[in-house]
Structure formats: structure tokens, C-alpha cells
C-alpha positions as CSV (number, residue, x, y, z in Angstrom):
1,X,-6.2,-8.4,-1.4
2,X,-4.8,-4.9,-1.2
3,X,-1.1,-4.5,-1.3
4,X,0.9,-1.9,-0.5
5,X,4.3,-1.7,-2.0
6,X,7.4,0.2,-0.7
7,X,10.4,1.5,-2.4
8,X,13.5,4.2,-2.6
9,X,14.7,3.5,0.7
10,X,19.1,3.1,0.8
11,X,22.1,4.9,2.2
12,X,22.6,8.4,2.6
13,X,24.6,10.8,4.1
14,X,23.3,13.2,6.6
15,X,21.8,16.5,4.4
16,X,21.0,14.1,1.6
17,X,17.9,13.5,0.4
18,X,15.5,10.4,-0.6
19,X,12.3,10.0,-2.2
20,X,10.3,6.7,-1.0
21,X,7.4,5.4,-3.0
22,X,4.2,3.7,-2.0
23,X,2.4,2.2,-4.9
24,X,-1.2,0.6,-4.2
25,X,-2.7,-2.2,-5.5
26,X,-6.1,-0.7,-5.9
27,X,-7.1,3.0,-6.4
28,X,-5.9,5.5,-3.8
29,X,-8.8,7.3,-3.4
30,X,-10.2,4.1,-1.7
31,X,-8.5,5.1,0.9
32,X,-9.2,8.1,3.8
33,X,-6.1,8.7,4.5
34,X,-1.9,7.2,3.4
35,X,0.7,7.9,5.4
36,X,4.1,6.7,6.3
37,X,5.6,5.5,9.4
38,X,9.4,4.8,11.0
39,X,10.6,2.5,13.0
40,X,13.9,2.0,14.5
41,X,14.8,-2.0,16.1
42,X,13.1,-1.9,19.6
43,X,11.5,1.0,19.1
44,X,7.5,1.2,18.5
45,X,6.4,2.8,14.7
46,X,6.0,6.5,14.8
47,X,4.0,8.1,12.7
48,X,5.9,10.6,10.4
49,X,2.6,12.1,8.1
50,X,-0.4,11.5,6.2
51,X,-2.4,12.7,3.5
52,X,-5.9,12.4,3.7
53,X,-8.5,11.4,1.1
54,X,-9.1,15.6,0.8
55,X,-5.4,16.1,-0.1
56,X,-5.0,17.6,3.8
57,X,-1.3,16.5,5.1
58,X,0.0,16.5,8.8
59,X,3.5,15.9,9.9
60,X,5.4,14.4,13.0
61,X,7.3,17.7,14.2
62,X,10.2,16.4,13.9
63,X,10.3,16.1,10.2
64,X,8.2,19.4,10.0
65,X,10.2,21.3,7.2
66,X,12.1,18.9,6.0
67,X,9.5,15.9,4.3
68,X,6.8,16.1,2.3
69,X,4.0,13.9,1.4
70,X,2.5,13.9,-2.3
71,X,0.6,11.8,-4.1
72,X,-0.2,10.4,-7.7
73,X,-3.8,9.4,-8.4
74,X,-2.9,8.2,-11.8
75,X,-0.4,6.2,-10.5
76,X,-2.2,4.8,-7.4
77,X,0.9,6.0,-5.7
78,X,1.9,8.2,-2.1
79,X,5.3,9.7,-2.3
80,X,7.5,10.3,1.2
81,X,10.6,13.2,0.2
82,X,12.8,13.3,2.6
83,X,15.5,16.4,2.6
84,X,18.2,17.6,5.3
85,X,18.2,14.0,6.3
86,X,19.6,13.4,9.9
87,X,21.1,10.1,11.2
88,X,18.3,9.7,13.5
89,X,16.0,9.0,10.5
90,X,17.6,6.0,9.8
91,X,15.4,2.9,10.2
92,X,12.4,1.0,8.3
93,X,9.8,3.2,6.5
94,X,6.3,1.5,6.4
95,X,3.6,2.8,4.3
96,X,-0.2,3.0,5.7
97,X,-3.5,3.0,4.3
98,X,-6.7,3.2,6.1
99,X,-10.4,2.2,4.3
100,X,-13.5,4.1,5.5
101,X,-14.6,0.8,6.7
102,X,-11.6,1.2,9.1
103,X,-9.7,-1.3,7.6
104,X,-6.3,-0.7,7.9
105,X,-3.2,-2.0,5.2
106,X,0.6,-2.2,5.6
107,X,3.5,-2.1,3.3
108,X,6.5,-4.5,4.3
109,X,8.9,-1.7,4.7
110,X,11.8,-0.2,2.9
111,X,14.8,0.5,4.7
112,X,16.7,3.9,4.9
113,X,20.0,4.2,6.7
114,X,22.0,8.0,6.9
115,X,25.4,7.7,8.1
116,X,27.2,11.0,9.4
């Protein structure tokens, strides 16, 4: 069973930065494409970028600039940094992972909360 496992998320204040972690339990490149999603309580999951299997990356405009996705195939891990942090990216950040087979995988969330 494929887990995906979430961390860095905490406080901040607004202009801070964070760096959130996805570690996989099987090798990355088993994977077309990671990304990472947010979701705020009530809200539906947005997608906030991904990184595909050919190290291509797209972003939600409205963290354009500001996050970046990376990743470390030695480590089986997806990195999420996160810079000029605004309130209204508090909420959960889930990590993604999608198989060729279309199968897809979920992380259990790591929270991040920016306070003004």
C-alpha cells in the first residue's frame, strides 16, 4: 500500500515562509505526476501545483511567484515552498500522486495557518 506522508505545515505570519514535505512510500518516479492541494473547512480542495513525471511544474495563479514545487528522487520525496505567505493560505495541505494506471493516492494532510 502506497503512503503518502505530509509534513512542515504550522503557524506563520503573513510574508513568512514554510516548506511542506511529501515523502512516498515507494519510488517517485512511479508516479506521472505529485502535486499538492488546499483546502479550507467547507471549501472543495484546490489544486495549488504539480510536478510531473518529466520534472514539468504548473501552478494555481494564485500562488504563481510565490511557491515552488521540487522534488528529491533519492529521497522519494515532493517538496511545497511557500514564500510571501498570505492569510488566505491558511488551511489543510494534501499531497497527490497519480500512477499511469490512473490510480490516484492521498496524504492525510498537514495543516498551515498565517495569522496577520
Amino acid at each position: 500500500q502506497v503512503q503518502l506522508v505530509e509534513s512542515g505545515g504550522g503557524l506563520v505570519q503573513a510574508g513568512g515562509s514554510l516548506r511542506l514535505s511529501c515523502a512516498a512510500s515507494t519510488t517517485i518516479t512511479n508516479f506521472i505526476y505529485m502535486g499538492w492541494y488546499h483546502q479550507t473547512p467547507g471549501e472543495q480542495r484546490e489544486l495549488v501545483g504539480i510536478i510531473t513525471i518529466e520534472g514539468n511544474k504548473n501552478y494555481a495563479d494564485s500562488v504563481k511567484g510565490r511557491f515552488t514545487i521540487s522534488r528529491d528522487g533519492a529521497k522519494d520525496t515532493v517538496y511545497l515552498q511557500m514564500n510571501s505567505l498570505k492569510t488566505e493560505d491558511t488551511g489543510v495541505y494534501y499531497c497527490a500522486a497519480k500512477t499511469g494506471s490512473g490510480r490516484e493516492y492521498w496524504g492525510q494532510g498537514t495543516q498551515v495557518t498565517v495569522s496577520s
